[in-house]
N, C-alpha and C positions, 0 to 999 in steps of 0.2 A: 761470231765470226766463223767460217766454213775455211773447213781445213783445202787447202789450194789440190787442186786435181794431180797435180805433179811434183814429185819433188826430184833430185839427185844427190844420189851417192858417189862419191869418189872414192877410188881403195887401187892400190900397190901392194902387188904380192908376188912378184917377177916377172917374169914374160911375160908382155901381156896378152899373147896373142891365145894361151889355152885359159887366162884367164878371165878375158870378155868369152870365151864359148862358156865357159862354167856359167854365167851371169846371164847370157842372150836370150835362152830358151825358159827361163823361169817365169810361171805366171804372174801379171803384173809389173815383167818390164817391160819397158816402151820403147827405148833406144840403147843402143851400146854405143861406146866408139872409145879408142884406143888414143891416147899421147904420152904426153910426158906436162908433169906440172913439179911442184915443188921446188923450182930451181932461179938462177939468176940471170940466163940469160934471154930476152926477148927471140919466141918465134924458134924454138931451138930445131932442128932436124935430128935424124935416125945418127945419122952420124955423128954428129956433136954430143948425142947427149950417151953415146958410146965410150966416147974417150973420155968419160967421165968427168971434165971439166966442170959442167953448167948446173949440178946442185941437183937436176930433175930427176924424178921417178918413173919409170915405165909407170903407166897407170890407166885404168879402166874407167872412165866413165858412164855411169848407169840414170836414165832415165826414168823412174819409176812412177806407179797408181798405187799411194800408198792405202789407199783404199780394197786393194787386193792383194800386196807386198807390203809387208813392213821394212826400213830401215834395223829394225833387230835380228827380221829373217835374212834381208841381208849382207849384215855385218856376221850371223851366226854361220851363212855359208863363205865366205871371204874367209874367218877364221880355219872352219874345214878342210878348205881345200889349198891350203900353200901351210908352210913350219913357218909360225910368228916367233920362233924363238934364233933364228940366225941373223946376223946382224951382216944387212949388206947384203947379201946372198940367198938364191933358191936353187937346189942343185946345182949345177954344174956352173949355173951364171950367178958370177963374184964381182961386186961392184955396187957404189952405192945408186946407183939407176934402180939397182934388184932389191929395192929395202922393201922392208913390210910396213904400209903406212895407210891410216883411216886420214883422209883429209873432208873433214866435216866442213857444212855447210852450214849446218846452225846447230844451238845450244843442247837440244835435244838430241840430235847427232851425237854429240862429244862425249855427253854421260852417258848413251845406252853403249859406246863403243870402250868407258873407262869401265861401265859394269860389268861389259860380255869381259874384259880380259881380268877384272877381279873375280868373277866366277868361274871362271876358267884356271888361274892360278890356284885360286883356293881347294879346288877338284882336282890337282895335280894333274889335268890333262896331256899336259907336256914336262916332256922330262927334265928342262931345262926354263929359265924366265923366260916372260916375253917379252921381246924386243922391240915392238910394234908401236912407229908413232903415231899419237893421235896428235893431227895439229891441224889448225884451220886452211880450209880451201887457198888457193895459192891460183894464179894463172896458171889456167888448162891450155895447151896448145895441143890441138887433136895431130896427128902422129899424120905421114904420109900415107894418099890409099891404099896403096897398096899391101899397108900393114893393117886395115879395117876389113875386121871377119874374115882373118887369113885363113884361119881352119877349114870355115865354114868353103869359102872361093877354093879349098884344094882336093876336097870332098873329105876331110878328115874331122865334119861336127861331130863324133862319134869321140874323139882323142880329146879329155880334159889334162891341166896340169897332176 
């Protein structure tokens, strides 16, 4: 059986908007785009999922050729670039929208994402545990466009989180 040409990754690590640029530009993705998933209410908006009511995650969705990217490369840069050890928050934005979360797609997803944060614990990378869920994919609702490659539309692809 031939491993499928594409797969996706899901990952929350706060804002999404510097965290699809961190993701856009690496070889072997294919698509980004930006919503909110993890949550309970159908179809949520920018604003709904602000007032913190509806369960959701700001969250990046990534298209990938894992034939040129691995899901390990990038679950290894998702860890790099946001603090998995604060719960609820990435700087300055506090709230659970801003959690740190792997929402795996499948079986092989969940373990390489429980390894990377046992390898990572066990190296003392971080000064503090990780707090990072790993939990199965949930309804993606892609964010409004205006929030898709907002870096990139402001000329600020250069600004990661």
């Amino acid at each position: 059986m031939s491993q499928p040409s594409t797969e996706v990754a899901i990952f929350a690590a706060g804002c999404f908007w510097g965290v699809e640029e961190a993701f856009r530009t690496l070889p072997g993705v294919l698509t980004t785009s930006v919503g909110y998933t993890g949550g309970t209410m159908p179809d949520p908006t920018y604003h709904d999922v602000c007032e913190g009511d509806t369960g959701h995650a700001e969250a990046v969705r990534i298209e990938f050729d894992p034939a040129v990217i691995s899901f390990e490369k990038l679950a290894s840069q998702f860890f790099a670039l946001h603090d998995p050890t604060t719960l609820n928050r990435q700087g300055p934005d506090v709230g659970e929208q801003y959690r740190s979360a792997v929402f795996y797609t499948n079986d092989a997803q969940r373990a390489t994402a429980e390894r990377l944060i046992k390898t990572l614990t066990d190296a003392g990378v971080f000064p503090r545990p990780i707090v990072t869920q790993v939990v199965p994919e949930a309804p993606y609702f892609p964010a409004e466009e205006y929030h898709q490659k907002y870096l990139l539309k402001r000329g600020l692809s250069n600004c990661h989180i």
